[in-house]
Backbone bond lengths (Angstrom), bond angles and torsions (degrees), N, CA, C in turn:
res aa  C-N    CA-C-N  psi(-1)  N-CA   C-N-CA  omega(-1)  CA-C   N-CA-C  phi
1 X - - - 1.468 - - 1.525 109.56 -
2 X 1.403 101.16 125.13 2.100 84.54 173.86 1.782 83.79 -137.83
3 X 2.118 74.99 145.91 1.480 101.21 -158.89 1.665 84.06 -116.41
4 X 1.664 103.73 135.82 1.412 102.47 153.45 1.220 106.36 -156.81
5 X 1.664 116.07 177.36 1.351 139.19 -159.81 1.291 120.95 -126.50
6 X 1.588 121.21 128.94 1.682 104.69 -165.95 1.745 81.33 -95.24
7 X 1.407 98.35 167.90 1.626 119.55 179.59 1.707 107.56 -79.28
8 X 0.760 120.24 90.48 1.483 110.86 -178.16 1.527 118.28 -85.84
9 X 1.352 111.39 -157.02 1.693 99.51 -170.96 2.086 84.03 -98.49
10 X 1.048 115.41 127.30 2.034 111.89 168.16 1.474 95.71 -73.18
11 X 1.803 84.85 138.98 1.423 116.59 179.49 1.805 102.45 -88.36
12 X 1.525 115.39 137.93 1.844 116.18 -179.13 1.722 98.93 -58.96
13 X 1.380 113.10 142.74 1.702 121.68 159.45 1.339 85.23 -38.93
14 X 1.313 105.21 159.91 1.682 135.50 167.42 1.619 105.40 -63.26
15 X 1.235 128.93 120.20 1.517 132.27 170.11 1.496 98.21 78.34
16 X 1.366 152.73 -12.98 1.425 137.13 -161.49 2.077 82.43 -123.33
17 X 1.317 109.53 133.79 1.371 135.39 -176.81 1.671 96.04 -96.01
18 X 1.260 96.48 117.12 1.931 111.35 177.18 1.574 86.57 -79.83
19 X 1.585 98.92 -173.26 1.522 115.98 -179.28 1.618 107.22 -66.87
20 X 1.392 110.96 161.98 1.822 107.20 -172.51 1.166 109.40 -106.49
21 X 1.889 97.18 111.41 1.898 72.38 177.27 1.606 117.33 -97.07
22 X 0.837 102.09 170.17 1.405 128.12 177.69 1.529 143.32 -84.09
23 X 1.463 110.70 93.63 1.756 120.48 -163.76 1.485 107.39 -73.10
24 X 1.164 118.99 117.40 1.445 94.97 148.82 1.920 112.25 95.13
25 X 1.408 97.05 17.97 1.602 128.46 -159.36 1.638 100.24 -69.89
26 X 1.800 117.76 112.13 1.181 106.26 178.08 1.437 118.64 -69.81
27 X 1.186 122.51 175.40 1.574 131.30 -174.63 1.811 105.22 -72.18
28 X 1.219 110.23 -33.66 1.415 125.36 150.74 1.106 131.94 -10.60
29 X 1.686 94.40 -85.07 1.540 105.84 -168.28 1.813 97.17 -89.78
30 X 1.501 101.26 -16.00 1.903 89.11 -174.18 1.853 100.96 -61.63
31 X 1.243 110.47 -48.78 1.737 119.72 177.21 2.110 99.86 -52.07
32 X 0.833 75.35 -51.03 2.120 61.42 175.46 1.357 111.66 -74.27
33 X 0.960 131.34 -49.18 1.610 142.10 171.45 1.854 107.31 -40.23
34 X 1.629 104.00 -51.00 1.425 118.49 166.86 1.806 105.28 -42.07
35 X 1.185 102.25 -80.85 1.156 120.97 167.10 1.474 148.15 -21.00
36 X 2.005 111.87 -51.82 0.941 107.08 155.94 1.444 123.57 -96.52
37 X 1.688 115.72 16.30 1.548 114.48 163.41 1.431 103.02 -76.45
38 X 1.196 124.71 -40.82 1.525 111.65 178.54 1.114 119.78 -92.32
39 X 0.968 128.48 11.70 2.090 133.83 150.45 1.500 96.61 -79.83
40 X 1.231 123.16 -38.15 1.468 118.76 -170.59 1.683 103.66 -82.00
41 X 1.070 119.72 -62.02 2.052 115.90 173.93 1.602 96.18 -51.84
42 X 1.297 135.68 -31.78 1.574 111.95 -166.21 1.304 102.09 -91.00
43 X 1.575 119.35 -50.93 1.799 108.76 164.99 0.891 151.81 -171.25
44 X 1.550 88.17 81.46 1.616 111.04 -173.30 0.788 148.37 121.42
45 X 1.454 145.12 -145.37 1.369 164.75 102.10 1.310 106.87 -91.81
46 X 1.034 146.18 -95.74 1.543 136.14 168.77 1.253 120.67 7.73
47 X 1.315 132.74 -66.94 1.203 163.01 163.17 1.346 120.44 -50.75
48 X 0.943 123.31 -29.58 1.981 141.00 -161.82 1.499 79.53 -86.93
49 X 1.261 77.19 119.57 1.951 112.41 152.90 1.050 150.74 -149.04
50 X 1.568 119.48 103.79 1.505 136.59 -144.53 1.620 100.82 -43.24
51 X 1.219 109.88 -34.66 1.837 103.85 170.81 1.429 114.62 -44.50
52 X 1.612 108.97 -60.18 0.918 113.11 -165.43 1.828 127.18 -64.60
53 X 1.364 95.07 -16.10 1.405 111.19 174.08 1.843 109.38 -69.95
54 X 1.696 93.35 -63.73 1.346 92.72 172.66 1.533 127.47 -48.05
55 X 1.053 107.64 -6.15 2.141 116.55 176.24 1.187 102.82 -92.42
56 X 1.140 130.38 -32.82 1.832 138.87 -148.05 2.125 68.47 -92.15
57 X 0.962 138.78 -69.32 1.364 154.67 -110.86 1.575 106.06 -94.97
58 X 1.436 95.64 -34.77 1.463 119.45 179.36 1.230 106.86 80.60
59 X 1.408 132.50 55.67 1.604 131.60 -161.42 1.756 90.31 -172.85
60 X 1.525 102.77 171.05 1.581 119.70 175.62 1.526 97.07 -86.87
61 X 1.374 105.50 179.28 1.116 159.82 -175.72 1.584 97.21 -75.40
62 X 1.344 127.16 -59.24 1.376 135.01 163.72 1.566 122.87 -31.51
63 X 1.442 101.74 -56.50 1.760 103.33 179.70 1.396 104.29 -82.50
64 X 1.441 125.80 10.11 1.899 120.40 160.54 1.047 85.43 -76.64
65 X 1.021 121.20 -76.92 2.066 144.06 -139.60 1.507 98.57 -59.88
66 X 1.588 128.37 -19.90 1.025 137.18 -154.77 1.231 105.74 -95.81
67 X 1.608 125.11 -20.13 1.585 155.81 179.56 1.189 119.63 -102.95
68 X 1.360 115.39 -48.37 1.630 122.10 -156.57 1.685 89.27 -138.17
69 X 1.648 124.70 113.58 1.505 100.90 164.61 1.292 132.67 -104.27
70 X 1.534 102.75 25.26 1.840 106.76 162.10 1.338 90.89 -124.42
71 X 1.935 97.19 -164.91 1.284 125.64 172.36 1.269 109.66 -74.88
72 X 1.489 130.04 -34.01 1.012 126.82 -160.60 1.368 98.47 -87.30
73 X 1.282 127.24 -51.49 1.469 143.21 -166.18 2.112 93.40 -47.73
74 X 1.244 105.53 -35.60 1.751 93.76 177.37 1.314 101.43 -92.42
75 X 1.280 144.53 -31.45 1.507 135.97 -169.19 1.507 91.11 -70.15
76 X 1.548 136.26 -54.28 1.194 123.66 166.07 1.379 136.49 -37.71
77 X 1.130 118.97 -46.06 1.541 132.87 157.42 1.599 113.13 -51.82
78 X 1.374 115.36 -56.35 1.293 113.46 -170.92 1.514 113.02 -76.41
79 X 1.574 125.27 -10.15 1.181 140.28 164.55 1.704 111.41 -69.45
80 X 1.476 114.57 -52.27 1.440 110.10 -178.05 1.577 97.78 -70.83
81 X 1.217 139.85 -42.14 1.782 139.02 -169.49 1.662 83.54 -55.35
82 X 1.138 123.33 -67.85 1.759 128.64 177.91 1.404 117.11 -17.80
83 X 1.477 96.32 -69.77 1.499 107.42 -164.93 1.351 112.06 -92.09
84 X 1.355 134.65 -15.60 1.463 128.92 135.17 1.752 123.54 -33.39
85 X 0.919 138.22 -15.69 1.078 143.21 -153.66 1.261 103.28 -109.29
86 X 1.642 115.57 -51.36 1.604 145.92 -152.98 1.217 109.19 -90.35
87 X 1.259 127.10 -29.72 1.765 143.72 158.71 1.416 118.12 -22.22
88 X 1.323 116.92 129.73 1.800 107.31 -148.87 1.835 83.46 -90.75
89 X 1.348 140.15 18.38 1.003 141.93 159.73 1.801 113.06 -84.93
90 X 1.508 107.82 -43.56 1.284 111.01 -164.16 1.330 85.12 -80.26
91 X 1.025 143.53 -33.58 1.384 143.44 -153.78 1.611 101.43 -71.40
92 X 1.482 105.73 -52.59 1.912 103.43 172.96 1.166 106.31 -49.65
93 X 0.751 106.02 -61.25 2.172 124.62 -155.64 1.602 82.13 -62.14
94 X 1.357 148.39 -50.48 1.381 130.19 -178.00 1.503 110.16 -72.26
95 X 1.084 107.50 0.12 1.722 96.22 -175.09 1.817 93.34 -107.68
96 X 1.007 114.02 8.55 1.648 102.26 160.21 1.893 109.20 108.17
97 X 1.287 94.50 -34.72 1.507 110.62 165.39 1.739 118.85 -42.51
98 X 1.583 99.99 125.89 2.110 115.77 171.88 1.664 89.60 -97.30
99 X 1.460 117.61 -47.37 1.080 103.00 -151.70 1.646 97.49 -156.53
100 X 1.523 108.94 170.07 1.496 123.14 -166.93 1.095 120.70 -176.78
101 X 1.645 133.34 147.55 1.531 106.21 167.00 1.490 109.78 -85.35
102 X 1.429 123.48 177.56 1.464 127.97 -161.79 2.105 93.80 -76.75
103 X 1.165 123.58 -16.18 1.164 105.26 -169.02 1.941 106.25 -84.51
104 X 1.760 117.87 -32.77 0.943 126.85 -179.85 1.426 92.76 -66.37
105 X 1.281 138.28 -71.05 1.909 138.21 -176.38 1.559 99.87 -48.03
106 X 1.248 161.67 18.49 1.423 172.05 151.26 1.277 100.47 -78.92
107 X 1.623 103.12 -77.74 1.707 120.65 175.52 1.191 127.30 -33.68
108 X 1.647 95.04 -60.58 1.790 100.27 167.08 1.238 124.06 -60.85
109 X 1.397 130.31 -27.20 1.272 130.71 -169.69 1.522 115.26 -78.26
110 X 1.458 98.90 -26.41 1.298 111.29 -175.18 1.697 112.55 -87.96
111 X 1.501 121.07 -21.83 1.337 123.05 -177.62 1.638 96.24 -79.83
112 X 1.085 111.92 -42.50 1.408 114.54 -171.31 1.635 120.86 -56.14
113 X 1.523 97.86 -14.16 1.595 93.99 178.24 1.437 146.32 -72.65
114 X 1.403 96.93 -21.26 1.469 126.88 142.59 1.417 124.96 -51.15
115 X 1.788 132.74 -41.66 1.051 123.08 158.28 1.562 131.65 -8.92
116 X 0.477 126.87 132.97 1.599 129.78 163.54 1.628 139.46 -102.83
117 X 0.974 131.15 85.20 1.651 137.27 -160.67 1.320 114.08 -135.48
118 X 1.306 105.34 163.59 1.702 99.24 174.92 1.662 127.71 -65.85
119 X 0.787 112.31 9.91 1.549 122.69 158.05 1.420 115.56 -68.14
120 X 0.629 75.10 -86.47 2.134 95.32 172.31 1.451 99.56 9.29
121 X 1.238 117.35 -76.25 1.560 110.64 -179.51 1.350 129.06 -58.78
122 X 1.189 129.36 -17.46 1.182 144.69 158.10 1.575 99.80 -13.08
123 X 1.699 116.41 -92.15 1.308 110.18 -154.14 1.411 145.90 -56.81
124 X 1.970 93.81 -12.71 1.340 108.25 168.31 1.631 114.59 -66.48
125 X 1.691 109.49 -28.05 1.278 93.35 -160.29 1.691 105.01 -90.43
126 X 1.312 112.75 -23.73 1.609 120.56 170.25 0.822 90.75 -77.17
127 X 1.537 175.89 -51.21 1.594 140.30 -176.66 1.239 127.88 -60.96
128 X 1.297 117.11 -35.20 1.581 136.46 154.89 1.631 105.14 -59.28
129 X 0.941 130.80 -71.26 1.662 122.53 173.38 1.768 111.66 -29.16
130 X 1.264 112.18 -61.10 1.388 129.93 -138.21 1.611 92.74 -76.14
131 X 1.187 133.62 -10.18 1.860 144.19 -158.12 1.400 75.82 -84.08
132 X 1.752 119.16 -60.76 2.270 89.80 -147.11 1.961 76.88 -118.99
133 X 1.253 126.73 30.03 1.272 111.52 160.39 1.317 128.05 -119.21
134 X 0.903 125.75 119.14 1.887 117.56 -163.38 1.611 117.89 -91.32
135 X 1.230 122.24 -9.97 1.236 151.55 170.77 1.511 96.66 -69.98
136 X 1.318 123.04 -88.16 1.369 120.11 176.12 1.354 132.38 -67.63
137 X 1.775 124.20 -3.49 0.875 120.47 164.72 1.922 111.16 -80.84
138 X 1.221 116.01 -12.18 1.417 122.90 -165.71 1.477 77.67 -94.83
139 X 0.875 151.65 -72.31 1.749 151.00 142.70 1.425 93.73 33.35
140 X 1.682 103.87 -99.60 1.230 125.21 -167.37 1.421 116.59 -58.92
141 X 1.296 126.94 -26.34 1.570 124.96 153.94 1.498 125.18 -61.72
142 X 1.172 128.46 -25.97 1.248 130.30 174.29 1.382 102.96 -64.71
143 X 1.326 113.29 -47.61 1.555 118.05 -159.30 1.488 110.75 -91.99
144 X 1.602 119.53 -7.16 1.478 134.62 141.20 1.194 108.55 -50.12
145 X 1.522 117.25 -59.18 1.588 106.70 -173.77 1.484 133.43 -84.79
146 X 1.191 102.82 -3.48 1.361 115.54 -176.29 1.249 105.70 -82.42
147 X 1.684 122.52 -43.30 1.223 124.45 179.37 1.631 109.30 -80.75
148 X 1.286 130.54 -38.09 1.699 92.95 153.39 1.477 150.92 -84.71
149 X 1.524 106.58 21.86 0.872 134.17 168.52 1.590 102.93 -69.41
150 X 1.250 100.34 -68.24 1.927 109.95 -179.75 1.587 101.59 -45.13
151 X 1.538 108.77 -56.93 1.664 100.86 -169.56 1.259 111.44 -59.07
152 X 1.263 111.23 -42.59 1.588 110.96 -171.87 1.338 114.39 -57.96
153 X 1.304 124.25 -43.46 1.195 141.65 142.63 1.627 127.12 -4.07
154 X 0.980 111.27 -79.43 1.485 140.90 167.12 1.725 108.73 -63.34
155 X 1.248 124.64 -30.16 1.502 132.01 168.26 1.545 114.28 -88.06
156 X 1.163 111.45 -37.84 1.454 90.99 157.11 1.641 119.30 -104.94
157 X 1.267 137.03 36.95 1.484 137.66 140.64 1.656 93.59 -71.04
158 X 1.059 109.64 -57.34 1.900 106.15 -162.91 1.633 110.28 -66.08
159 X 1.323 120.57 -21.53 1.498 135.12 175.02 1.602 102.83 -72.68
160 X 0.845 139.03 -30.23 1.413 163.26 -153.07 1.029 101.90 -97.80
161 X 1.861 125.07 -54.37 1.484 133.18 176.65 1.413 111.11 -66.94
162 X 1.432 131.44 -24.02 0.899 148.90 -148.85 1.467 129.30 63.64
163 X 1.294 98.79 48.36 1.618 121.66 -170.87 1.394 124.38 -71.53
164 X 1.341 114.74 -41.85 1.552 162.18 -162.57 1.797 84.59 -84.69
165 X 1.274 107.51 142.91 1.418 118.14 106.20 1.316 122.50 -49.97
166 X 1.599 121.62 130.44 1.414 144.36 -171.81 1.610 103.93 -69.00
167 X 1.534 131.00 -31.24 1.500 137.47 -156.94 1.171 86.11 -102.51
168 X 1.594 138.96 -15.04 1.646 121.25 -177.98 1.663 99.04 -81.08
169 X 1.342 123.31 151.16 1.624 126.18 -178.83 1.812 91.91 -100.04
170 X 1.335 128.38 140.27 1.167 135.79 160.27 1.723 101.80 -37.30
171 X 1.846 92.19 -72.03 1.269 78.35 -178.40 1.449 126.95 -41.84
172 X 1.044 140.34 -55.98 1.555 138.09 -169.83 1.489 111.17 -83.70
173 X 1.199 128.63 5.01 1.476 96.28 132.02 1.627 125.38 -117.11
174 X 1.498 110.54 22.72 1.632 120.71 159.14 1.686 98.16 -75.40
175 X 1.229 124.88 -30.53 1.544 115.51 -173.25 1.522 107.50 -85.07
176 X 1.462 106.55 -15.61 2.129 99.53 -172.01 1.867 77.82 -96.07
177 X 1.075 134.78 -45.17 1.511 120.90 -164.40 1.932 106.80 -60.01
178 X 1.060 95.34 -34.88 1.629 105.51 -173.61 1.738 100.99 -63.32
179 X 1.382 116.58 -51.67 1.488 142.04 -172.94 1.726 93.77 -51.97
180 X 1.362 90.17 -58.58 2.289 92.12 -166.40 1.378 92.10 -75.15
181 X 1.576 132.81 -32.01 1.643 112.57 177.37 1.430 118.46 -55.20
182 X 1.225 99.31 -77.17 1.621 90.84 -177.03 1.247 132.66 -106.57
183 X 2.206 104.00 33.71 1.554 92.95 134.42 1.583 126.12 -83.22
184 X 1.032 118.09 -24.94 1.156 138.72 157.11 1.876 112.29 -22.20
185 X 1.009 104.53 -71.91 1.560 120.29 155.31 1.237 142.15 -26.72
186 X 1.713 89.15 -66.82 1.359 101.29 164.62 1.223 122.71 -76.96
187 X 1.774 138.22 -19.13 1.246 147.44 174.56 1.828 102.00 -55.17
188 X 1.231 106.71 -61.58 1.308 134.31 175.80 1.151 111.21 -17.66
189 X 1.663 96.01 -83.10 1.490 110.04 -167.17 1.241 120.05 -63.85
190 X 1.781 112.80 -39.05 1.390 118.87 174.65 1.350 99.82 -46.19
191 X 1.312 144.07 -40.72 1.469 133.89 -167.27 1.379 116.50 113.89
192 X 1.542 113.48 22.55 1.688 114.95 167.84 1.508 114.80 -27.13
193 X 1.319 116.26 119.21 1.374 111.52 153.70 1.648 116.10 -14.36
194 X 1.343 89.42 147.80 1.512 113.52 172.53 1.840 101.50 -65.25
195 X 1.677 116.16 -50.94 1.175 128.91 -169.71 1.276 115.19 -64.59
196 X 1.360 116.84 -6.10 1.485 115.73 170.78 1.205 122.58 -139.54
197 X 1.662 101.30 23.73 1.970 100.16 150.49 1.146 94.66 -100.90
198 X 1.453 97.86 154.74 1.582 109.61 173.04 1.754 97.10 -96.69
199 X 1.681 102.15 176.73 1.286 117.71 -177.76 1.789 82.42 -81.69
200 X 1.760 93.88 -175.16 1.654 133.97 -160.64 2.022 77.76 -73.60
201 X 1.018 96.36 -69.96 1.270 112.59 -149.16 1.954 106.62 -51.31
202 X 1.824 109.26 -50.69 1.026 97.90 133.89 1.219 173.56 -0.70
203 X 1.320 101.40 -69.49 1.090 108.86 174.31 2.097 123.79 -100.53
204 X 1.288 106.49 1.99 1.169 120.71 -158.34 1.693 85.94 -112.29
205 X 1.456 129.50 -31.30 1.427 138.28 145.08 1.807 109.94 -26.47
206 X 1.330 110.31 -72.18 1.549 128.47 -165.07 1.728 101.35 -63.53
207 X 1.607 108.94 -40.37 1.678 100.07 -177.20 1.908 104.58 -87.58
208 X 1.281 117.67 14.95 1.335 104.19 -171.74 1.175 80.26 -113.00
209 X 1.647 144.07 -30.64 1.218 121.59 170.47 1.707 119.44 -54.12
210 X 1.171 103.29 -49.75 1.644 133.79 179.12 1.627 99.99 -35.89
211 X 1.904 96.25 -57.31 2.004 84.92 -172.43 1.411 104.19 -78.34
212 X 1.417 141.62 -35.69 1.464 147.34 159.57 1.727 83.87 3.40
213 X 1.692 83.35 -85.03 2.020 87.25 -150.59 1.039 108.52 -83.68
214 X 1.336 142.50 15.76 1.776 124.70 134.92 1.240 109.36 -49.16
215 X 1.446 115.29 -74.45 1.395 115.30 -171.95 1.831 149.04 -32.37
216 X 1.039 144.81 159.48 1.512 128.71 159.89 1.345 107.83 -76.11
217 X 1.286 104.77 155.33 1.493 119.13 172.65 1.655 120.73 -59.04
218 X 1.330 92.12 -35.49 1.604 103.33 -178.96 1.716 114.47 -107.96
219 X 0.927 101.47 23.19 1.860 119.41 -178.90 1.878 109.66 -50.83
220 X 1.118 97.84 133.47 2.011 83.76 177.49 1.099 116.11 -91.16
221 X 1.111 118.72 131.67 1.479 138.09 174.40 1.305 130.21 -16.20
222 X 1.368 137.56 94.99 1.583 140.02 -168.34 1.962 107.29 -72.38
């Protein structure tokens, strides 16, 4: 039997607002949006300065202010352009993938964490933001829930197939997958030793043991 799943667009948790996307996005604000995501991964909130965006952008200070009229109002923006991107949905659909079963989209999600890109730093600096900012911490909760929404999602299609062990709860292992994502991340970016990341190969060893024993023995084929 092979079970798979097309990538669809993820629906927001009930009452919690995912990242916003954006209809109809001029060439404008996408080049500032460009812009203050990478003032924001290089440094910060603290650091973020609408000048500095407008230089990266090739424009004033005026066409920020003209969009967003604080600091926060663009670190927010440049946070949802961020975390649109980072979505363990957008993440298939960028890797070339229509379709999969939920245990291969697990796998991938999990090899990929090791990747390395300009994202990566991201989460140190939105967790550090999000403590005395409430704007971007409501930010970074949306985009908490949106992404276990997707996993959970994808964990119970494969629970459903009978993919799972029956005694594991979706929920609880959407909360250990969420836990190894972005500690993972955050290990990273903080600057873990070299001596205690493992290589690709490595580490993609340790999560194939990992999905082994979730699974049934007699599970059908993704």
């Amino acid at each position: 039997m092979v079970f798979s799943m097309s990538i669809s667009e993820p629906r927001p948790p009930e009452g919690i607002p995912g990242p916003r996307r954006r209809s109809g996005t001029d060439q404008t604000t996408e080049r500032l949006l460009d812009a203050a995501a990478t003032e924001f991964m290089e440094r910060g909130f603290e650091a973020f300065r609408v000048s500095s965006i407008a230089r990266r952008a090739g424009l004033t200070s005026g066409a920020v202010y003209a969009r967003w009229p604080t600091k926060t109002d663009v670190a927010v923006a440049a946070l949802d352009h961020i975390f649109e991107r980072i979505l363990p949905t957008r993440r298939l659909k960028d890797s070339g993938v229509d379709s999969m079963g939920p245990l291969d989209m697990i796998s991938m999600l999990g090899a990929n964490l090791l990747v390395d890109d300009e994202t990566r730093g991201v989460m140190v600096h939105v967790f550090s933001a999000a403590r005395n900012n409430e704007e971007i911490r409501e930010c970074l909760r949306g985009y908490i829930h949106q992404r276990a929404q997707e996993i959970h999602d994808i964990l119970t299609e494969g629970q459903e197939a009978g993919l799972w062990d029956p005694e594991l709860s979706a929920a609880a292992l959407c909360l250990l997958a969420q836990a190894v994502g972005i500690g993972v991340h955050l290990l990273l970016s903080a600057g873990l030793e070299e001596r205690f990341v493992p290589t690709e190969d490595e580490w993609n060893t340790v999560m194939a043991r990992f999905y082994s024993a979730l699974t049934q023995p007699d599970a059908p084929t993704t």
